[in-house]
ZABADREN-154142 format. One record per residue (C-alpha): residue number from 1; residue in one letter; x negated, y, z negated. Coordinates in pm, whole numbers, padded with zeros to 5 digits. Each point is the difference from the previous one (the first is absolute). Example, Ala and Ser with C-alpha at 12.3 -4.5 7.8 and 13.67 -1.06 7.14 Angstrom:
BEGIN
MITOR num residu   east  north     up
MITOR   1      A -01230 -00450 -00780
MITOR   2      S -00137  00344  00066
This chain:
BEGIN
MITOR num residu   east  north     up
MITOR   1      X  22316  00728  00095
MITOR   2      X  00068 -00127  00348
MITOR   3      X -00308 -00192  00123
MITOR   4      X -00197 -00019 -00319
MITOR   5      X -00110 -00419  00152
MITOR   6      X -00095  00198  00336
MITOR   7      X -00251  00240 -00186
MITOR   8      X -00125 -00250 -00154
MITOR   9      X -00146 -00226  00277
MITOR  10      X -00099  00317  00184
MITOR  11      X -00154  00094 -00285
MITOR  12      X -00208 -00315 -00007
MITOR  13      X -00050  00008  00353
MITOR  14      X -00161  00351 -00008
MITOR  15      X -00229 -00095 -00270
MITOR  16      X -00059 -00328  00111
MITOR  17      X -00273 -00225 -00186
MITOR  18      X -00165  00271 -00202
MITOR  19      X  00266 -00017 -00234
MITOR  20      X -00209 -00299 -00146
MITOR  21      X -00220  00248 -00102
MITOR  22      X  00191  00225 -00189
MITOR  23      X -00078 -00192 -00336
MITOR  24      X -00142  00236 -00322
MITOR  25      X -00122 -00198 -00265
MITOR  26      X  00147  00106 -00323
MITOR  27      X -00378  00152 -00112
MITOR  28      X -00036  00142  00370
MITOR  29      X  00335  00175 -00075
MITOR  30      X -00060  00104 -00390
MITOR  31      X -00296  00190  00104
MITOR  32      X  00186  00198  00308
MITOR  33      X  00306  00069 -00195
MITOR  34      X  00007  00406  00054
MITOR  35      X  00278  00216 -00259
MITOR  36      X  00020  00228  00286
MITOR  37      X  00252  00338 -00004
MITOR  38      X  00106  00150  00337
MITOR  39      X -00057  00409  00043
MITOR  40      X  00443  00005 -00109
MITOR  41      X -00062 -00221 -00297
MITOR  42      X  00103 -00333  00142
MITOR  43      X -00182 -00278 -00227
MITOR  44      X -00139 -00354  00148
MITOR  45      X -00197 -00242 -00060
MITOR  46      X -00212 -00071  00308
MITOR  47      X -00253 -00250  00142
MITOR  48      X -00156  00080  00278
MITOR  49      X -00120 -00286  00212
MITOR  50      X -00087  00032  00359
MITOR  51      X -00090 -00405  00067
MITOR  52      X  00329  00037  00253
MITOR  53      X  00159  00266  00124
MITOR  54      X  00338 -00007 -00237
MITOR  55      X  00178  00215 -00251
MITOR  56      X  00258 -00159 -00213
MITOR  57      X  00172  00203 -00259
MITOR  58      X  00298 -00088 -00263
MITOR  59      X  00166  00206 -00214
MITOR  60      X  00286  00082 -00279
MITOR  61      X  00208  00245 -00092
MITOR  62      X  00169 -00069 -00380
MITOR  63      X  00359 -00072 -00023
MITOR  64      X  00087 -00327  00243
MITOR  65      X  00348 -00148 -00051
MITOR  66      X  00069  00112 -00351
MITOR  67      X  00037  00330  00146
MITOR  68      X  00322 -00116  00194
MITOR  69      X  00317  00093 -00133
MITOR  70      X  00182 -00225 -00253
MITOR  71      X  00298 -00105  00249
MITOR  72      X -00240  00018  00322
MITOR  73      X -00248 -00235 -00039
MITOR  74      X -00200 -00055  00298
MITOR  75      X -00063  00370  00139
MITOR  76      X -00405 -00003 -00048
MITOR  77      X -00008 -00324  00179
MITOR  78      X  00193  00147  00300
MITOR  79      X -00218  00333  00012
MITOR  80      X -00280 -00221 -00026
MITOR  81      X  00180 -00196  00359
MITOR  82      X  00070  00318  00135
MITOR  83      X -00301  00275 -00032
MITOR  84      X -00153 -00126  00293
MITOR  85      X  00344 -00015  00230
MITOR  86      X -00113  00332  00161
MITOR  87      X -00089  00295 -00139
MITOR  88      X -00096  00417  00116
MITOR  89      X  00048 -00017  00352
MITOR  90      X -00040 -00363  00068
MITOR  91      X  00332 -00255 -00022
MITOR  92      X -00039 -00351 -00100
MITOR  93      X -00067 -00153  00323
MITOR  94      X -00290  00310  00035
MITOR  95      X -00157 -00052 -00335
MITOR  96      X -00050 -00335  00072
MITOR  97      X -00154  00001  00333
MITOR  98      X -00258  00179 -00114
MITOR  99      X -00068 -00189 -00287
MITOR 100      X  00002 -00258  00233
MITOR 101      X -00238  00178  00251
MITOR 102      X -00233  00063 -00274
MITOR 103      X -00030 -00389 -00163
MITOR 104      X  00105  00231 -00306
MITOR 105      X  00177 -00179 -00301
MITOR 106      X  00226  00200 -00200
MITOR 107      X  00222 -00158 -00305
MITOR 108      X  00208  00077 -00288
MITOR 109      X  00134 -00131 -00295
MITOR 110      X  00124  00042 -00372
MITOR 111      X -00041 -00218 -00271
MITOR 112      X  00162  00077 -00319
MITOR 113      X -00262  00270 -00146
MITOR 114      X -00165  00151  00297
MITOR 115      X  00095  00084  00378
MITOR 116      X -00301 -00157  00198
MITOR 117      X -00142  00063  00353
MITOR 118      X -00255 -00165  00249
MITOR 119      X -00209  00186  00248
MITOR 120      X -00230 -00217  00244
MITOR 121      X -00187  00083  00308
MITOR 122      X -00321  00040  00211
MITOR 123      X -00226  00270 -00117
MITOR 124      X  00066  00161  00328
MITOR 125      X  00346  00058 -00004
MITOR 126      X -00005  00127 -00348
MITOR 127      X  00102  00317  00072
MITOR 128      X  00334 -00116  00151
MITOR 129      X  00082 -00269 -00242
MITOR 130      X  00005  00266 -00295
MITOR 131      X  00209  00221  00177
MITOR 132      X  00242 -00247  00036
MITOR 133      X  00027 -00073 -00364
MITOR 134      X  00023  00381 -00068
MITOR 135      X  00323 -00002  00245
MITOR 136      X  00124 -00302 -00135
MITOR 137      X -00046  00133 -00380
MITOR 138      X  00098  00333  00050
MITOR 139      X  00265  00009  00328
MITOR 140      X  00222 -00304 -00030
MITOR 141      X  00290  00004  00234
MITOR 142      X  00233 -00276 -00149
MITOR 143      X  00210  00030  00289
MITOR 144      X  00274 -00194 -00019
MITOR 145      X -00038 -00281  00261
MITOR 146      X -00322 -00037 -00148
MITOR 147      X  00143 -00015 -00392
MITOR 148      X  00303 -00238  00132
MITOR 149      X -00210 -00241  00203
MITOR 150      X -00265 -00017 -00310
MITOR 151      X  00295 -00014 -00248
MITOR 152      X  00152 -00306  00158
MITOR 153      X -00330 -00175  00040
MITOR 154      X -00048  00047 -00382
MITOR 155      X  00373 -00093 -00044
MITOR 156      X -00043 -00333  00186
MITOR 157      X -00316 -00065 -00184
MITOR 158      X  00212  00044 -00348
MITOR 159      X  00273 -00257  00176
MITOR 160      X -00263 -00235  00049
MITOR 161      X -00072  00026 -00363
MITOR 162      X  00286 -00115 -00136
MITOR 163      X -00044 -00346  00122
MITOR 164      X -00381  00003 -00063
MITOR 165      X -00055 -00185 -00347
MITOR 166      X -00343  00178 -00101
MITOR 167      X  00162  00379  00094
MITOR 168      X  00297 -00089 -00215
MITOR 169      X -00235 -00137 -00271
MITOR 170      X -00222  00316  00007
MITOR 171      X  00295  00264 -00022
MITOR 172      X  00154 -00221 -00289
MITOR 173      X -00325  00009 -00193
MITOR 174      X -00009  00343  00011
MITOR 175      X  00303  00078 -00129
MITOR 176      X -00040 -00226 -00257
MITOR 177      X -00341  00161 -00094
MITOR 178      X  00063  00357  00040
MITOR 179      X  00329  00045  00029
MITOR 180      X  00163  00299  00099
MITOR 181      X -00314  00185 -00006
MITOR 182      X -00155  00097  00363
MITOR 183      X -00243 -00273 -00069
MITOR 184      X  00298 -00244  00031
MITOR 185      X  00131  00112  00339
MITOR 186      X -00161 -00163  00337
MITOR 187      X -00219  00270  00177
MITOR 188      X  00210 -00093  00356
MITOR 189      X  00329  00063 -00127
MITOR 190      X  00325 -00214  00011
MITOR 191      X  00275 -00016  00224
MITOR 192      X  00194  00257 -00227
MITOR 193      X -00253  00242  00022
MITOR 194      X -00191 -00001  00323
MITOR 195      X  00339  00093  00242
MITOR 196      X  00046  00302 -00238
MITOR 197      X -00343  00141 -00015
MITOR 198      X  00025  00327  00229
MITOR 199      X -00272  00203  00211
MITOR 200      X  00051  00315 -00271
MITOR 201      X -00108 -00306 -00303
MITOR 202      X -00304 -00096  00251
MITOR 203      X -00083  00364  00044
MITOR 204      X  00026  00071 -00363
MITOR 205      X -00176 -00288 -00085
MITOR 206      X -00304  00126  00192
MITOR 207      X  00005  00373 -00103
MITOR 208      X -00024 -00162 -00363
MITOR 209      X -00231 -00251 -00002
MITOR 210      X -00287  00067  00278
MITOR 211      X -00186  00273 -00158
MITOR 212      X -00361  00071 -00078
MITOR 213      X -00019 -00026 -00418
MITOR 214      X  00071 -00372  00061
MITOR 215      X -00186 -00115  00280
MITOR 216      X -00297 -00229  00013
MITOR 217      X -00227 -00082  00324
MITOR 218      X -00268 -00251  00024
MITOR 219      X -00158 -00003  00358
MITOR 220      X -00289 -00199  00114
MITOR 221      X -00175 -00004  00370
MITOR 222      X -00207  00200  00248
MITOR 223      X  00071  00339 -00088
MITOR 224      X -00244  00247 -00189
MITOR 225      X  00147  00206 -00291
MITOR 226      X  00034  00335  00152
MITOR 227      X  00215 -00157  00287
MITOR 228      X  00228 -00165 -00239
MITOR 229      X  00060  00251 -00217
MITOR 230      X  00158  00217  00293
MITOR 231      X  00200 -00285  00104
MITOR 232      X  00179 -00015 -00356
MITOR 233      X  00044  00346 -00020
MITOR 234      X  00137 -00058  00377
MITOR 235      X  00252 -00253 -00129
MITOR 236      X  00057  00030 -00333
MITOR 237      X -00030  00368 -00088
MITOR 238      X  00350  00143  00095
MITOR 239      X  00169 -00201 -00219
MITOR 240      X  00167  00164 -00347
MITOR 241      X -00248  00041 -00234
MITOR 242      X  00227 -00147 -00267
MITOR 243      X  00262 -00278 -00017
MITOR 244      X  00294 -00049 -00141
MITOR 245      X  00036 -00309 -00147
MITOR 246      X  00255 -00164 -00261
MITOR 247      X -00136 -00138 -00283
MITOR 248      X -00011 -00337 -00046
MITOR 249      X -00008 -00140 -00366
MITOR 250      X -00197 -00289 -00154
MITOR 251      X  00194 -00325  00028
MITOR 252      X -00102 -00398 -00190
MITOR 253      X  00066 -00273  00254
MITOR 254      X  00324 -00235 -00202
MITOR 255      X -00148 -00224 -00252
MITOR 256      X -00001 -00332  00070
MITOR 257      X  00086 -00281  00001
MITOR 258      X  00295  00072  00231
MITOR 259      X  00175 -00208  00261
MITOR 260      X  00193  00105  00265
MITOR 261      X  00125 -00207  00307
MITOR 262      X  00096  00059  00401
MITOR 263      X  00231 -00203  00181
MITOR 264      X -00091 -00036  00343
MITOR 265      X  00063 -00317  00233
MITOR 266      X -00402 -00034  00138
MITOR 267      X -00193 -00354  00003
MITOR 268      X -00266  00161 -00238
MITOR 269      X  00013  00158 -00352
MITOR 270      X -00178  00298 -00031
MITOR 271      X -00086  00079 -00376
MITOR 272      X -00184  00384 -00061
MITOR 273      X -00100  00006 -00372
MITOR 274      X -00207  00258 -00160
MITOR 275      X  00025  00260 -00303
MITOR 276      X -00186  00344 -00205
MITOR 277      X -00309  00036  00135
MITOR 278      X -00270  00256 -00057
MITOR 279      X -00094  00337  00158
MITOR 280      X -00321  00034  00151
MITOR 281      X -00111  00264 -00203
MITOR 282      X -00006 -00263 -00279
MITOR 283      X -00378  00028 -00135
MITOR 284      X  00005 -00396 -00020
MITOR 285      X  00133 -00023  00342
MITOR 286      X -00264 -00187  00173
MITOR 287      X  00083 -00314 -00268
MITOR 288      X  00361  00005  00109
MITOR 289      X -00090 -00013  00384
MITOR 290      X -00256 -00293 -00055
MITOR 291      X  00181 -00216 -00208
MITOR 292      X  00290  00052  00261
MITOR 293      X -00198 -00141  00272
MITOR 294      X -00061 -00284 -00201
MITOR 295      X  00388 -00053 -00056
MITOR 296      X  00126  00059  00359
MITOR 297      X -00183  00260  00157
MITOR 298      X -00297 -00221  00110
MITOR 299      X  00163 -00159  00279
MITOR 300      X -00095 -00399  00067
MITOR 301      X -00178  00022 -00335
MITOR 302      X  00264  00164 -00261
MITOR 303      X  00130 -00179 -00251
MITOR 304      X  00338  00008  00149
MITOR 305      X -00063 -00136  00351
MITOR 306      X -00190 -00291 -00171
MITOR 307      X  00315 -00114 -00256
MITOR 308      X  00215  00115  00223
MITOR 309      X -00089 -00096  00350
MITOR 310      X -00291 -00271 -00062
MITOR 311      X  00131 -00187 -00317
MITOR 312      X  00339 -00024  00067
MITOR 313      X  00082  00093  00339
MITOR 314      X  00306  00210 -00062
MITOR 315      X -00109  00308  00266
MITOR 316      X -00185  00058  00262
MITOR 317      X -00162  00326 -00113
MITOR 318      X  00055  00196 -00336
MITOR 319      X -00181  00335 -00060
MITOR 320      X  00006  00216 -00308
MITOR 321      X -00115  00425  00001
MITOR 322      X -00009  00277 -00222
MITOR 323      X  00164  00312  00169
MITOR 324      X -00092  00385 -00152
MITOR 325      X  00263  00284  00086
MITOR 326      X -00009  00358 -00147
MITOR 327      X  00200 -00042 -00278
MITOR 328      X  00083 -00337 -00094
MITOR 329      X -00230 -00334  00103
MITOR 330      X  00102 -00409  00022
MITOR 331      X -00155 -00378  00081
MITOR 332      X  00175 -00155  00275
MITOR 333      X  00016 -00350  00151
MITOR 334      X  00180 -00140  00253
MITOR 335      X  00021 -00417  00171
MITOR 336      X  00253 -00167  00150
MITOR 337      X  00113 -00390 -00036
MITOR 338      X  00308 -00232  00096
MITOR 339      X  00297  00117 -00217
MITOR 340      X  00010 -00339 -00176
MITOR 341      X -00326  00052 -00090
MITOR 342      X  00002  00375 -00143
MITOR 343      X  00072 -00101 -00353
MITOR 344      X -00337 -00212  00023
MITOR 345      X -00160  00301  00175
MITOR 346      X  00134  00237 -00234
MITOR 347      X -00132 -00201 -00338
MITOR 348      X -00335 -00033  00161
MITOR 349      X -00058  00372  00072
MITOR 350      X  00092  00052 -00375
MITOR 351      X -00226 -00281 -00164
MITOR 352      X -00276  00159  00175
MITOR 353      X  00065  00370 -00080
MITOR 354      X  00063 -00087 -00385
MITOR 355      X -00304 -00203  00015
MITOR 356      X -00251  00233  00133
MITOR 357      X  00195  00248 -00291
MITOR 358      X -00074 -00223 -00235
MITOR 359      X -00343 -00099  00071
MITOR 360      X -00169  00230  00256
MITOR 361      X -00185 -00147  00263
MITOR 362      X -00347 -00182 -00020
MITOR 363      X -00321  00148  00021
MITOR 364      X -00091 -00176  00306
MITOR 365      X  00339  00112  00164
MITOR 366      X -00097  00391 -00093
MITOR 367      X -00360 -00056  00147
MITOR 368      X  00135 -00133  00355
MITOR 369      X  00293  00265 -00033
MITOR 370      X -00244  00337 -00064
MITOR 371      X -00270 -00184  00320
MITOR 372      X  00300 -00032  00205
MITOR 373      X  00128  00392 -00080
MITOR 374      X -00354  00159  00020
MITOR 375      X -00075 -00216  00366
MITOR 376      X  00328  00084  00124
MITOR 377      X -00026  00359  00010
MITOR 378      X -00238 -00026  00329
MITOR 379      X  00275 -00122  00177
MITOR 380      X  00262  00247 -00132
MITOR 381      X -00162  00281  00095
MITOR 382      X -00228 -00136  00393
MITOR 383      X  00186  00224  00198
MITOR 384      X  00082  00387 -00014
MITOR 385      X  00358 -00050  00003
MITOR 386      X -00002 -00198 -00320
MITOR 387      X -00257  00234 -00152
MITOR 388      X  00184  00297  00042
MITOR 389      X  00310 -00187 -00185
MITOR 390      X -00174 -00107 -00252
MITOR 391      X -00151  00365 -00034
MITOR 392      X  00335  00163 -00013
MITOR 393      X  00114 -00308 -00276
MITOR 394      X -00262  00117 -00198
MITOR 395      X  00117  00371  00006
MITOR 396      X  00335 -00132 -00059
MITOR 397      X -00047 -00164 -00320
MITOR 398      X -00272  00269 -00150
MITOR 399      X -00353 -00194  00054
MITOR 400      X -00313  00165  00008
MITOR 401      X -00146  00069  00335
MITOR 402      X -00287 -00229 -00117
MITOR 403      X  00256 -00292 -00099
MITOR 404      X -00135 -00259  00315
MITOR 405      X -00368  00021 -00126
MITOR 406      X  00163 -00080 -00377
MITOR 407      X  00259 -00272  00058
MITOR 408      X -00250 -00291  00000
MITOR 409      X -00143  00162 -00356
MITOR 410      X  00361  00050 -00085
MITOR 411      X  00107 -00365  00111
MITOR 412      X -00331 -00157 -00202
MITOR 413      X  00112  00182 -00326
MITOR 414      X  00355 -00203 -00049
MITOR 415      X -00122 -00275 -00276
MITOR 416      X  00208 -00336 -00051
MITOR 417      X  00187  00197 -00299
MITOR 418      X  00078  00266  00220
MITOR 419      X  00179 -00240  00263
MITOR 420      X  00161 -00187 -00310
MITOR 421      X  00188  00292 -00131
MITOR 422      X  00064  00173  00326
MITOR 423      X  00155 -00363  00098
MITOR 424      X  00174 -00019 -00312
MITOR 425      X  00210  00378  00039
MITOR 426      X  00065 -00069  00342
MITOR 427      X  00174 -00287 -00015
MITOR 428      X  00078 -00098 -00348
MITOR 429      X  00364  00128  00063
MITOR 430      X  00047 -00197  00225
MITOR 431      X  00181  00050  00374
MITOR 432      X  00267  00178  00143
MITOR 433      X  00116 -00275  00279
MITOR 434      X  00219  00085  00292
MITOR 435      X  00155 -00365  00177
MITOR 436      X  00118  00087  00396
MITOR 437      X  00123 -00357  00090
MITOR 438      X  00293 -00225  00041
MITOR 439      X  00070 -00081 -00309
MITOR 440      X -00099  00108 -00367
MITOR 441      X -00224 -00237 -00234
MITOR 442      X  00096  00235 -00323
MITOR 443      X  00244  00250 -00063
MITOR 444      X -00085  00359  00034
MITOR 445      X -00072  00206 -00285
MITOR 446      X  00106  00359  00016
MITOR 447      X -00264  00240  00060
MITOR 448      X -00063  00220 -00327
MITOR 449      X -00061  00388  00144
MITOR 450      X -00350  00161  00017
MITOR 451      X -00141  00223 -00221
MITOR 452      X -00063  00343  00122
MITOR 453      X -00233  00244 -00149
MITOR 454      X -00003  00384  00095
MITOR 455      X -00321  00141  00131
């Protein structure tokens, strides 16, 4: 991915100001959301909206980083870097010039459950752009300038890591939470695996993972049905019918409370704290995700920021999020603060969490919380880039088709008990606290191993 900032800006150039106008109200969209089925079988969900003359599309295949081997982490996120590096008859330098030419953007990535793509052009040069991706998804070259030049990018990104205090914090947390399960491993590798990952592991990696059975496409923009459907058979309908995954068991997230600490020489402290969280196919999980925002999700207003920031002054920001995976699911916070100052920062984070686990929040702090989650969702989704995501999220994690017209009746429904117990099994453990500073304010516990259940 060579000029990815280029594309961009000619991107915006081409389209100029009617990308302003590329907003779809959450009620526009529920009503245009199409199950539609190409003439090869290929499933999307599709809104067609011709107010300007774009297409964006995202999609998923299953698998993501858990599919890289156990001494190799890092291979998905290096496919994902190299699939567009030239592929069929075109080299790198080729590929990109006409993505270039075009004002076509083309991406990949893998998180830890899915391999994810991005697909965005004018309606006109459709028919290019999706020929592209087929090359790219189905005729990799990995040549090896290509693969060495990408690999020591990545490499020197991972060097950069080791002195950055919130990267270190991160890959400690997950180890502490998961392990040695794939769940525990950074998607990007380490500098043990990346300079051993090989073109046959990237090729192998593909042939596995980008198949039909587990992809999901959302696409939304100035196409009509008929059109589209050829142009996923086009791209997508080459590609092995099944793949060939390994299986990936159940793991529990360490039980707190846990402390673990860093030593790095920075100015600031950087404390990452977190634990068990809950799936998103939890029936109750609506109660979880508003009572979150109320603890640190809610930005300026969260409960957090206020003690944290406001009150006492001990950070500058301080953000807490619930995070959903496949097969395993935790709360995570992160802030960071002078390191003679941690301790303070540290014993403020927990007062807070084992007070909102002890009492719940107020009824007045679930009525702004549920306004603030049903209003947002007109920003989150005023452009068809972000609708399309959030399409494909909601494939992802099993919603109905119908689930934007029913997540303001879903968001009404959680009742002040309902907040109140979902606050009290969230965080009535506790944390799991990772300290990346200078020096530590209490001595590390050791890190008790996760639990893993068998699918």
């Amino acid at each position: 991915m060579t000029y990815p900032f280029l594309r961009r800006i000619a991107f915006s150039l081409a389209t100029g100001a009617t990308l302003a106008l590329a907003a779809v109200s959450p009620s526009q969209a529920a009503a245009k959301i199409q199950r539609l089925v190409s003439p090869g079988g290929i499933e999307a969900w599709f809104v067609q909206d011709a107010t300007v003359p774009l297409i964006a599309m995202e999609y998923s295949f299953t698998g993501g980083s858990a599919q890289d081997p156990k001494d190799k982490s890092g291979v998905a996120n290096l496919v994902g870097d190299l699939l567009d590096e030239g592929s069929g008859d075109l080299d790198s330098k080729t590929f990109h010039e006409r993505l270039d030419r075009r004002a076509i953007e083309l991406s990949f990535n893998a998180t830890r459950d899915t391999f994810r793509g991005s697909l965005r052009m004018l309606r006109d040069n459709k028919d290019e752009a999706f020929d592209l991706l087929r090359s790219a998804l189905t005729s990799p070259h990995f040549d090896t300038a290509d693969v060495e030049r990408i690999r020591s990018q990545v490499i020197s990104g991972l060097r950069r890591e080791t002195t950055n205090p919130t990267s270190l914090a991160s890959r400690k947390f997950l180890e502490v939470a998961f392990g040695s399960h794939p769940y525990g491993r950074q998607t990007n590798g380490n500098l043990d695996s990346v300079p051993t990952i090989t073109v046959s592991d990237m090729k192998d990696y593909v042939r596995r993972v980008l198949a039909r059975d587990g992809l999901k496409v959302a696409v939304v923009g100035d196409v009509d049905p008929a059109t589209l459907g050829k142009l996923l058979d086009h791209t997508f309908g080459s590609l092995p019918a099944k793949a060939d995954l390994t299986p990936v068991p159940d793991v529990e997230a360490a039980k707190p409370p846990q402390r673990a600490f860093v030593t790095l020489d920075v100015p600031q402290t950087v404390i990452t704290f977190g634990g068990p969280g809950v799936k998103r196919s939890d029936p109750n999980f609506m109660a979880y995700y508003v009572v979150n925002h109320i603890l640190g999700g809610g930005g300026f207003s969260s409960r957090l920021y206020r003690e944290v920031r406001e009150k006492r002054g001990l950070a500058y920001s301080v953000y807490e999020s619930l995070l959903w995976m496949e097969h395993s699911a935790l709360f995570i916070g992160n802030t960071g603060t002078r390191a003679d100052r941690a301790g303070d920062t540290i014993d403020a984070i927990e007062k807070e969490v084992r007070r909102i686990a002890e009492e719940g929040p107020t009824q007045k702090e679930l009525d702004e919380a549920k306004s603030y989650l049903k209003g947002s969702q007109m920003l989150a989704l005023d452009t068809s880039s972000k609708l399309a995501q959030a399409l494909l999220q909601y494939q992802q994690d099993k919603l109905p088709i119908d689930y934007i017209e029913k997540r303001n009746a879903i968001i009404d429904a959680v009742t002040l008990d309902d907040a109140k117990a979902a606050a009290k099994r969230l965080w009535g453990q506790g944390l799991l606290t990772v300290v990346v500073g200078r020096a530590p304010q209490a001595a590390a516990q050791p890190a008790a191993a996760p639990v893993t259940k068998s699918n």
